[in-house]
CHARMM-style PDB file with segment names, atoms N, HN, CA, C and O in Angstrom:
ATOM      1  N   UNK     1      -3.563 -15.357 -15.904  1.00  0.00      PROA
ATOM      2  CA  UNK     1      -2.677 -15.310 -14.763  1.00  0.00      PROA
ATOM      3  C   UNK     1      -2.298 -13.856 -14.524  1.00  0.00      PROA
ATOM      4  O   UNK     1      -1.972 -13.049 -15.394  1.00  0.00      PROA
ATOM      5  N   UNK     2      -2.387 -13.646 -13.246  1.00  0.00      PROA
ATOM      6  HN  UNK     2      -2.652 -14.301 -12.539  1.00  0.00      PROA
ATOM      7  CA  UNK     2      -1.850 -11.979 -12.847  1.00  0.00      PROA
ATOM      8  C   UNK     2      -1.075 -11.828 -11.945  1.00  0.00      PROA
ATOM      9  O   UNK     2      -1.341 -12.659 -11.076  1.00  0.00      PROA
ATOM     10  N   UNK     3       0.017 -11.018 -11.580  1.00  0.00      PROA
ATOM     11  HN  UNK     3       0.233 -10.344 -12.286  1.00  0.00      PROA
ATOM     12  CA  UNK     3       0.977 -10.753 -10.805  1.00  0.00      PROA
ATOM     13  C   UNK     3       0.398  -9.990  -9.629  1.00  0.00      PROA
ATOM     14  O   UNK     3       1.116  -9.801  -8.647  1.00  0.00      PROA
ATOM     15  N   UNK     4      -1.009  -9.481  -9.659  1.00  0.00      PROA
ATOM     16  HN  UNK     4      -1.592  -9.634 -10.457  1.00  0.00      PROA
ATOM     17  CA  UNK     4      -1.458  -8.657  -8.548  1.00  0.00      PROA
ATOM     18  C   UNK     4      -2.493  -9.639  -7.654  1.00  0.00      PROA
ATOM     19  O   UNK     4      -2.905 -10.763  -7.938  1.00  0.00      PROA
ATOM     20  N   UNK     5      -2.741  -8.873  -6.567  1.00  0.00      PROA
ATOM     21  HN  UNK     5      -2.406  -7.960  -6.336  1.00  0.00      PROA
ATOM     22  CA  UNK     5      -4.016  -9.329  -5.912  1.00  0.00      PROA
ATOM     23  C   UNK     5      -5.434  -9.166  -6.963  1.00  0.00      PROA
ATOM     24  O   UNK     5      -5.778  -8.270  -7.734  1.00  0.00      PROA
ATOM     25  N   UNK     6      -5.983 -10.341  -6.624  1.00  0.00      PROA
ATOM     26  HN  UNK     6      -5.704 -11.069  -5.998  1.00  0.00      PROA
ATOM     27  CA  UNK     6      -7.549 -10.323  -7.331  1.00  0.00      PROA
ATOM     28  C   UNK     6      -8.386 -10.394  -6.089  1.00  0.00      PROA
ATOM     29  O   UNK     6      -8.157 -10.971  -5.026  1.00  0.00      PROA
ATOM     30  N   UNK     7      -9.821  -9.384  -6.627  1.00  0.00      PROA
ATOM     31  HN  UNK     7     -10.007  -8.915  -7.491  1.00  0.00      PROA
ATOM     32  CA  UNK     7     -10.730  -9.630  -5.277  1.00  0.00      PROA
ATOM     33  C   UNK     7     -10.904 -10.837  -5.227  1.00  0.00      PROA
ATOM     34  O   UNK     7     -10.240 -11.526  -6.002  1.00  0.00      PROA
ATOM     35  N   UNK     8     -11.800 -11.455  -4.351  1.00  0.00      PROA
ATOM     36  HN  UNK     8     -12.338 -10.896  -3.721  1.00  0.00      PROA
ATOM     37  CA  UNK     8     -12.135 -12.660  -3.699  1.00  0.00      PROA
ATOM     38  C   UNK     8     -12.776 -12.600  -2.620  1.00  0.00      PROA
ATOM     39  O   UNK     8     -12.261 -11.967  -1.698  1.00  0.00      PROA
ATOM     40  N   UNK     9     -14.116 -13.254  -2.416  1.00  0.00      PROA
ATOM     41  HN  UNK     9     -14.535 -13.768  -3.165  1.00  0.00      PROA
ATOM     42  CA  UNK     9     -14.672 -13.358  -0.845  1.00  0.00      PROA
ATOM     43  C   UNK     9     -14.660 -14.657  -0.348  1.00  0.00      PROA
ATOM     44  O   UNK     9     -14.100 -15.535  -1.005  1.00  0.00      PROA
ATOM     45  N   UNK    10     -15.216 -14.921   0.755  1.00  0.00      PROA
ATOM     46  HN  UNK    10     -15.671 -14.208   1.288  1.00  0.00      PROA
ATOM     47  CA  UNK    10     -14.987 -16.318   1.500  1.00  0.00      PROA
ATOM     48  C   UNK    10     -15.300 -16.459   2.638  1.00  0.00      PROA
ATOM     49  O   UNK    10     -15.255 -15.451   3.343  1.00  0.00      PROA
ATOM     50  N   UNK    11     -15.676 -17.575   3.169  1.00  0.00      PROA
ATOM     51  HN  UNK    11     -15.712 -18.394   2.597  1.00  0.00      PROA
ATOM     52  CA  UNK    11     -16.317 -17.707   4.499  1.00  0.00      PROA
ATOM     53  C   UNK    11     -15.768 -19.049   5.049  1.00  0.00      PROA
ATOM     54  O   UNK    11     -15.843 -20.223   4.687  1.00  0.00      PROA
ATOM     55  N   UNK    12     -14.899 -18.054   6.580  1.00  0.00      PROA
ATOM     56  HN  UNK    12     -14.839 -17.100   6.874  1.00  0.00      PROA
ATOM     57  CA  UNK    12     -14.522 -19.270   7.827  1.00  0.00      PROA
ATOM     58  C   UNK    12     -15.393 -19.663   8.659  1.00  0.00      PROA
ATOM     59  O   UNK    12     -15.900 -18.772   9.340  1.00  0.00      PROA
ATOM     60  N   UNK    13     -15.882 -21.154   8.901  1.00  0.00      PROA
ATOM     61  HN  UNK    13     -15.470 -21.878   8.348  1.00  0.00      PROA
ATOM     62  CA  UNK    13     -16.213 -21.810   9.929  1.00  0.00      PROA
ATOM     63  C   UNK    13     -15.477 -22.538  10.566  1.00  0.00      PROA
ATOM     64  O   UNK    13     -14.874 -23.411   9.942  1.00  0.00      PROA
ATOM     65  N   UNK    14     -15.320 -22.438  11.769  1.00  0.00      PROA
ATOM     66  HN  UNK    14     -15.810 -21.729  12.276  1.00  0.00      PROA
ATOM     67  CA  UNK    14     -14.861 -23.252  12.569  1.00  0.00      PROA
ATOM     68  C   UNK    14     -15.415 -23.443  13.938  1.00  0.00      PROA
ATOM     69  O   UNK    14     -16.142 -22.582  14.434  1.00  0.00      PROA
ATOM     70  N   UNK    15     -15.010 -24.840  14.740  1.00  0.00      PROA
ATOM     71  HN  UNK    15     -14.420 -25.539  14.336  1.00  0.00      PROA
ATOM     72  CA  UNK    15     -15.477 -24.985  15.647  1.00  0.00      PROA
ATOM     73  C   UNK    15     -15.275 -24.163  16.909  1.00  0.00      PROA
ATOM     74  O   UNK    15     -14.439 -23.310  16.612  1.00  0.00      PROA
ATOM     75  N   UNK    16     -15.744 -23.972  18.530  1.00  0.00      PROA
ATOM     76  HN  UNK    16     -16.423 -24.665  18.772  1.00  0.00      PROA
ATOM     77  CA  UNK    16     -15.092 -22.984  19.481  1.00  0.00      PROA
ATOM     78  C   UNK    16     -13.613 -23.380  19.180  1.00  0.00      PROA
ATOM     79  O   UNK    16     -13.471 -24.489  18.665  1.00  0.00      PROA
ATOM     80  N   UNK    17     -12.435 -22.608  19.433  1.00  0.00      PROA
ATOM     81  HN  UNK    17     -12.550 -21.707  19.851  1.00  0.00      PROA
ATOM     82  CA  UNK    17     -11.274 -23.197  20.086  1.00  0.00      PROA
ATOM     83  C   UNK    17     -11.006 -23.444  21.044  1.00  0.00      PROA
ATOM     84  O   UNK    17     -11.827 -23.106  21.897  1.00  0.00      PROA
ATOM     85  N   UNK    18      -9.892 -24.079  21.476  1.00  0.00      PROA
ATOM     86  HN  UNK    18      -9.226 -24.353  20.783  1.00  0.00      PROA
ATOM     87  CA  UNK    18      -9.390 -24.874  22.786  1.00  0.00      PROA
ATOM     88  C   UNK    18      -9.061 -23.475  23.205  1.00  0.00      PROA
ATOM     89  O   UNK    18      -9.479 -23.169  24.322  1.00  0.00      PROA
ATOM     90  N   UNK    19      -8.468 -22.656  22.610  1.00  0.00      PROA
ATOM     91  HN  UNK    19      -8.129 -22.904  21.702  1.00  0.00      PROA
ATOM     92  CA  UNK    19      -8.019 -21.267  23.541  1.00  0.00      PROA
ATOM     93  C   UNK    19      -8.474 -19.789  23.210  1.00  0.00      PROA
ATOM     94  O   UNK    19      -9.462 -19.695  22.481  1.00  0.00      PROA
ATOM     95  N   UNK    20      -8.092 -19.042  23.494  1.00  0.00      PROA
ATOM     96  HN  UNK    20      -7.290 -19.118  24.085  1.00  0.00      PROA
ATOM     97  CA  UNK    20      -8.414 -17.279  22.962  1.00  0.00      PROA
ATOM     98  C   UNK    20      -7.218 -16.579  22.415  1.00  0.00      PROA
ATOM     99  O   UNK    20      -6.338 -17.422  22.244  1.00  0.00      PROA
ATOM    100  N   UNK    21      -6.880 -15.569  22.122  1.00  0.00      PROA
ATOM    101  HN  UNK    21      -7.595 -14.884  22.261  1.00  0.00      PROA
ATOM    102  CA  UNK    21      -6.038 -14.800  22.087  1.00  0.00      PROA
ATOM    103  C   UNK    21      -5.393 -14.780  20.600  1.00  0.00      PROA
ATOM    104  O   UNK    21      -5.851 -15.236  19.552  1.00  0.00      PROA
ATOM    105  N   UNK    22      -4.327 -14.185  20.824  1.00  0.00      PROA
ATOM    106  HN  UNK    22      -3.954 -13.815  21.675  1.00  0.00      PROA
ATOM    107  CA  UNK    22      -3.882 -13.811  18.821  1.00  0.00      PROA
ATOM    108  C   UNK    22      -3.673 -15.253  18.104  1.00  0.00      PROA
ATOM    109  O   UNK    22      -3.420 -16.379  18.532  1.00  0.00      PROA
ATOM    110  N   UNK    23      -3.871 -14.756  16.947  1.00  0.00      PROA
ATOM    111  HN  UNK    23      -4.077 -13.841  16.599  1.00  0.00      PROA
ATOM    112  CA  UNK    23      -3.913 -16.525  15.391  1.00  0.00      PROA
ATOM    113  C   UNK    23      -3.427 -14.917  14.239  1.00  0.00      PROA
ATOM    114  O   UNK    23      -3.340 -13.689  14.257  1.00  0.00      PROA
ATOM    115  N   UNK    24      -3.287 -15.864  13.566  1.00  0.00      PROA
ATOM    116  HN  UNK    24      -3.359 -16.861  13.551  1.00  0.00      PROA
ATOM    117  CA  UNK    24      -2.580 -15.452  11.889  1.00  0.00      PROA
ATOM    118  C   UNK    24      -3.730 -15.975  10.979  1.00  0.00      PROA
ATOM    119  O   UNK    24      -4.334 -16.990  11.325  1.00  0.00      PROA
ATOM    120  N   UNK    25      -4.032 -15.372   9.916  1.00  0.00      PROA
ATOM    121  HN  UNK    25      -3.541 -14.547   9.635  1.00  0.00      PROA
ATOM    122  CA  UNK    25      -5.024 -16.245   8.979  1.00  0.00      PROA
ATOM    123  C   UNK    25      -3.827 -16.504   7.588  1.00  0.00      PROA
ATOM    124  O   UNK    25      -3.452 -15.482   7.014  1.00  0.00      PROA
ATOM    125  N   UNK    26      -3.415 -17.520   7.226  1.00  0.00      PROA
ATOM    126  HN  UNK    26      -3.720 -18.350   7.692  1.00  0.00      PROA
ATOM    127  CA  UNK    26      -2.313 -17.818   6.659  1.00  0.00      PROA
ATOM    128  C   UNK    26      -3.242 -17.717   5.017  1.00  0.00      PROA
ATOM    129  O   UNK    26      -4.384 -18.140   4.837  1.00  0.00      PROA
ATOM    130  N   UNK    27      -2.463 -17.123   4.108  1.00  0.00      PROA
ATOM    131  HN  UNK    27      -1.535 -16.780   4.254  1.00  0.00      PROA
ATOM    132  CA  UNK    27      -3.100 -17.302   2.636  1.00  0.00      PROA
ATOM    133  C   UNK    27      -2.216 -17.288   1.602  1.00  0.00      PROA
ATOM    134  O   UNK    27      -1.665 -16.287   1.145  1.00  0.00      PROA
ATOM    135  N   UNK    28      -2.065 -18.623   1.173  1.00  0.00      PROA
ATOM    136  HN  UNK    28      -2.513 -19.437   1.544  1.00  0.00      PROA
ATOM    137  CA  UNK    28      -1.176 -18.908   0.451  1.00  0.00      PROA
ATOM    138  C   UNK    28      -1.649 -19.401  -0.876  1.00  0.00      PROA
ATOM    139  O   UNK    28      -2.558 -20.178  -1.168  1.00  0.00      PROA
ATOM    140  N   UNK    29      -0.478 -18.504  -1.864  1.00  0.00      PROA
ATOM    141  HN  UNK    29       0.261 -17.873  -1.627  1.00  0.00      PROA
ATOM    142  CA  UNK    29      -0.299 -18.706  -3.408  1.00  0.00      PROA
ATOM    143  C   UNK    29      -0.611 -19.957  -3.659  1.00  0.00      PROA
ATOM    144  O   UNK    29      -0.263 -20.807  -2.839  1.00  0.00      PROA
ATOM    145  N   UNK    30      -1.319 -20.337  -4.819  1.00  0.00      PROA
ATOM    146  HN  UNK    30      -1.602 -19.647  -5.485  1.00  0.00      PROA
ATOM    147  CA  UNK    30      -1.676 -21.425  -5.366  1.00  0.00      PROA
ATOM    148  C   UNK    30       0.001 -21.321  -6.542  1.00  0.00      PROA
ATOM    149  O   UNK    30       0.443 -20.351  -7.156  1.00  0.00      PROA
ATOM    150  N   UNK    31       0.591 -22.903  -6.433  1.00  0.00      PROA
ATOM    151  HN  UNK    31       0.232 -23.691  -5.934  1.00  0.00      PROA
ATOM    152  CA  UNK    31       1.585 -22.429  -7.312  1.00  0.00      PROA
ATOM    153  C   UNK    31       1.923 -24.078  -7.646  1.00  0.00      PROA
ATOM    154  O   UNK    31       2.572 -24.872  -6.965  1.00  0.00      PROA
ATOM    155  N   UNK    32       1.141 -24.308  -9.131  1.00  0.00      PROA
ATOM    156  HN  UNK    32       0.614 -23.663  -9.684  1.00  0.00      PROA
ATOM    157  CA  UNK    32       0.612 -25.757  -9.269  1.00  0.00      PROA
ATOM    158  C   UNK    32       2.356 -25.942 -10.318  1.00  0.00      PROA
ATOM    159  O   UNK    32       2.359 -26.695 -11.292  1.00  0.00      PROA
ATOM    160  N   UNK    33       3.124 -25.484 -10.081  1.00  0.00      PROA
ATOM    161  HN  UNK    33       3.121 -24.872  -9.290  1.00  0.00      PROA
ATOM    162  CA  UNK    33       4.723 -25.676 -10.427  1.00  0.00      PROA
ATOM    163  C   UNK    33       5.135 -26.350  -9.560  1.00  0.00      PROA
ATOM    164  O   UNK    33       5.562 -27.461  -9.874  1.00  0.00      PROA
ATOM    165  N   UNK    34       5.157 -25.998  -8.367  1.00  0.00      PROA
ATOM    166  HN  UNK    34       4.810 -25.096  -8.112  1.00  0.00      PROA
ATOM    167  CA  UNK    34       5.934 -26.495  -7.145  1.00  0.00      PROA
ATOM    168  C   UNK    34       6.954 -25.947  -6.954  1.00  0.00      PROA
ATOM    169  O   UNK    34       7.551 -26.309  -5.940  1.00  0.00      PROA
ATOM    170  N   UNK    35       7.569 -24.920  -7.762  1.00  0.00      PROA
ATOM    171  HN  UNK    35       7.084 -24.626  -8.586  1.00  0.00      PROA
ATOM    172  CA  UNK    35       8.659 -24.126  -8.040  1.00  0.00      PROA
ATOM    173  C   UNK    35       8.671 -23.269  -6.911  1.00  0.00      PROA
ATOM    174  O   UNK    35       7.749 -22.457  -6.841  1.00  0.00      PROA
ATOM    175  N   UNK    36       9.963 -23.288  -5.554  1.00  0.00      PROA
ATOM    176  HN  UNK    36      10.713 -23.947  -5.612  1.00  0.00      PROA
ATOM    177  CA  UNK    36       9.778 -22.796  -4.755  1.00  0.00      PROA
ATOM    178  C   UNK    36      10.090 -20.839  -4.754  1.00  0.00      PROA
ATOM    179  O   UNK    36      10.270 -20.196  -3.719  1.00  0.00      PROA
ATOM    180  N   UNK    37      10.078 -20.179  -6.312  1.00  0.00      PROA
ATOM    181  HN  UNK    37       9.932 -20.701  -7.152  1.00  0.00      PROA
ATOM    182  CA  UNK    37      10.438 -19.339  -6.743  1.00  0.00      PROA
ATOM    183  C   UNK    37       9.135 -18.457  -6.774  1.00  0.00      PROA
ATOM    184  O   UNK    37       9.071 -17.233  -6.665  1.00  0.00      PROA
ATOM    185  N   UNK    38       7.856 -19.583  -6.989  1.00  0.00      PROA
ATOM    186  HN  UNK    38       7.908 -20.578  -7.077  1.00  0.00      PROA
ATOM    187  CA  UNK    38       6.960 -19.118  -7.155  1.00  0.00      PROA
ATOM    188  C   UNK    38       5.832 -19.657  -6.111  1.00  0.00      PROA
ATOM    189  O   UNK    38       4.709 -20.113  -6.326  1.00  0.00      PROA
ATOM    190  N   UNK    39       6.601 -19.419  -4.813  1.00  0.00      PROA
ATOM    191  HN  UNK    39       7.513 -19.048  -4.638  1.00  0.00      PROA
ATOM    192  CA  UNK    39       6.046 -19.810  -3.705  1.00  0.00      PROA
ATOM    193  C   UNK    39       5.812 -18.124  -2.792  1.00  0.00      PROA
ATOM    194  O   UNK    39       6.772 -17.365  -2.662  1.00  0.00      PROA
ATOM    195  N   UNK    40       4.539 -17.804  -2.296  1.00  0.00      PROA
ATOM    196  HN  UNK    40       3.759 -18.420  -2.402  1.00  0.00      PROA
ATOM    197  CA  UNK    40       3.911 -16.706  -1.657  1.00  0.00      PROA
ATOM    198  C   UNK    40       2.764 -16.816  -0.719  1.00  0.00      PROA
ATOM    199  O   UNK    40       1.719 -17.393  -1.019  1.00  0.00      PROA
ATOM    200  N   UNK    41       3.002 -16.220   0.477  1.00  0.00      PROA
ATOM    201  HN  UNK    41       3.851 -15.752   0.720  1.00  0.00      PROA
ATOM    202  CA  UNK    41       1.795 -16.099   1.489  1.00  0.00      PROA
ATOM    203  C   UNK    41       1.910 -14.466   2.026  1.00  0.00      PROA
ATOM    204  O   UNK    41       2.668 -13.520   1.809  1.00  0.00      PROA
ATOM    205  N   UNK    42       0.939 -14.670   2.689  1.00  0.00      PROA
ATOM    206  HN  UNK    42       0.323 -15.438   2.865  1.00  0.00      PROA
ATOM    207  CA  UNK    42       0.010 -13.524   3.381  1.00  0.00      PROA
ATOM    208  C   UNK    42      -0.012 -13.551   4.392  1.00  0.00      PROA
ATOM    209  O   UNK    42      -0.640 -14.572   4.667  1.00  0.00      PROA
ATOM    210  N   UNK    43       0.436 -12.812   5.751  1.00  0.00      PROA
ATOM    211  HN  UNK    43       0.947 -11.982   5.527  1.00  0.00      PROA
ATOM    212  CA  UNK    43      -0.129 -13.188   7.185  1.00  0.00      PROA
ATOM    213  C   UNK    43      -1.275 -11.884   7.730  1.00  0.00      PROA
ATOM    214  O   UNK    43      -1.140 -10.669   7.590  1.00  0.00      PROA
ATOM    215  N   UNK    44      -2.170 -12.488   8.244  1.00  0.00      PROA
ATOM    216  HN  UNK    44      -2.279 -13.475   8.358  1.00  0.00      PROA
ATOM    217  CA  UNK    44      -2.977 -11.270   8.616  1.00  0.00      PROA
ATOM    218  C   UNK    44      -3.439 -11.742   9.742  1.00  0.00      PROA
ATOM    219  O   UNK    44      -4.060 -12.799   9.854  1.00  0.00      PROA
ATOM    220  N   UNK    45      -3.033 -10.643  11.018  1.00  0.00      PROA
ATOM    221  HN  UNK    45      -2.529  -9.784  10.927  1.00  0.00      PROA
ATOM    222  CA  UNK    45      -3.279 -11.349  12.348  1.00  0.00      PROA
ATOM    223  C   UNK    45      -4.797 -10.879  12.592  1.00  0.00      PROA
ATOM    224  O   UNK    45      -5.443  -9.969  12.072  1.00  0.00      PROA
ATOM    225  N   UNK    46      -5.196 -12.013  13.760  1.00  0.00      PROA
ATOM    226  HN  UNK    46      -4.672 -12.753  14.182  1.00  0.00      PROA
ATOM    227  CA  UNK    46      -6.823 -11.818  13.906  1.00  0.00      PROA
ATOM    228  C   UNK    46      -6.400 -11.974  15.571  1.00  0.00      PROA
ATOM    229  O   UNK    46      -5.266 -12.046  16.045  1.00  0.00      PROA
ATOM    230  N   UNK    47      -7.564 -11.996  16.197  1.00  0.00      PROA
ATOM    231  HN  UNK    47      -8.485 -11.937  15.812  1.00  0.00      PROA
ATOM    232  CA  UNK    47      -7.557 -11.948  17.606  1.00  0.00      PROA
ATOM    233  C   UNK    47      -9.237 -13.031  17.856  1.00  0.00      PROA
ATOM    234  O   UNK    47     -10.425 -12.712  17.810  1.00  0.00      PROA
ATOM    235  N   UNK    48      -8.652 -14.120  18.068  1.00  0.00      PROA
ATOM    236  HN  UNK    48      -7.687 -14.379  18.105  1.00  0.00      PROA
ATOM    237  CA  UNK    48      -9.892 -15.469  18.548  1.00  0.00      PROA
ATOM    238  C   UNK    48     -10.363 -14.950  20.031  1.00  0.00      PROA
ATOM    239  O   UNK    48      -9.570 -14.681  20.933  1.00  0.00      PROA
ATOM    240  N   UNK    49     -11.726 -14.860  20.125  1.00  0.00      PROA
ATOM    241  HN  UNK    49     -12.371 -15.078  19.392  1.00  0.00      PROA
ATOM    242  CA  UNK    49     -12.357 -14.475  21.657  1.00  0.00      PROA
ATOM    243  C   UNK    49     -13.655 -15.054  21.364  1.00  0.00      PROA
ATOM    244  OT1 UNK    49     -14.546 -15.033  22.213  1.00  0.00      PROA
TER     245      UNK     49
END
């Protein structure tokens, strides 16, 4: 277990969307406690076109 970021790669598919314009890619802590102490996300905005 580590307190920092670990690399990681990964691949989104998804279908067209219904619309365009700004989204968030949400990435959230795995935190198999449930302990809302040890609850963490990430927002990283993207732009859908």
């Amino acid at each position: 277990m580590t307190k920092g970021f670990v690399a990681f790669e990964g691949k989104i598919t998804f279908e067209k969307p219904v619309s365009i314009g700004k989204a968030v890619l949400l990435l959230k802590k795995d935190n198999p406690t449930g302990m809302p102490e040890h609850d963490d996300t990430i927002e990283i905005p993207v732009i859908i076109h």
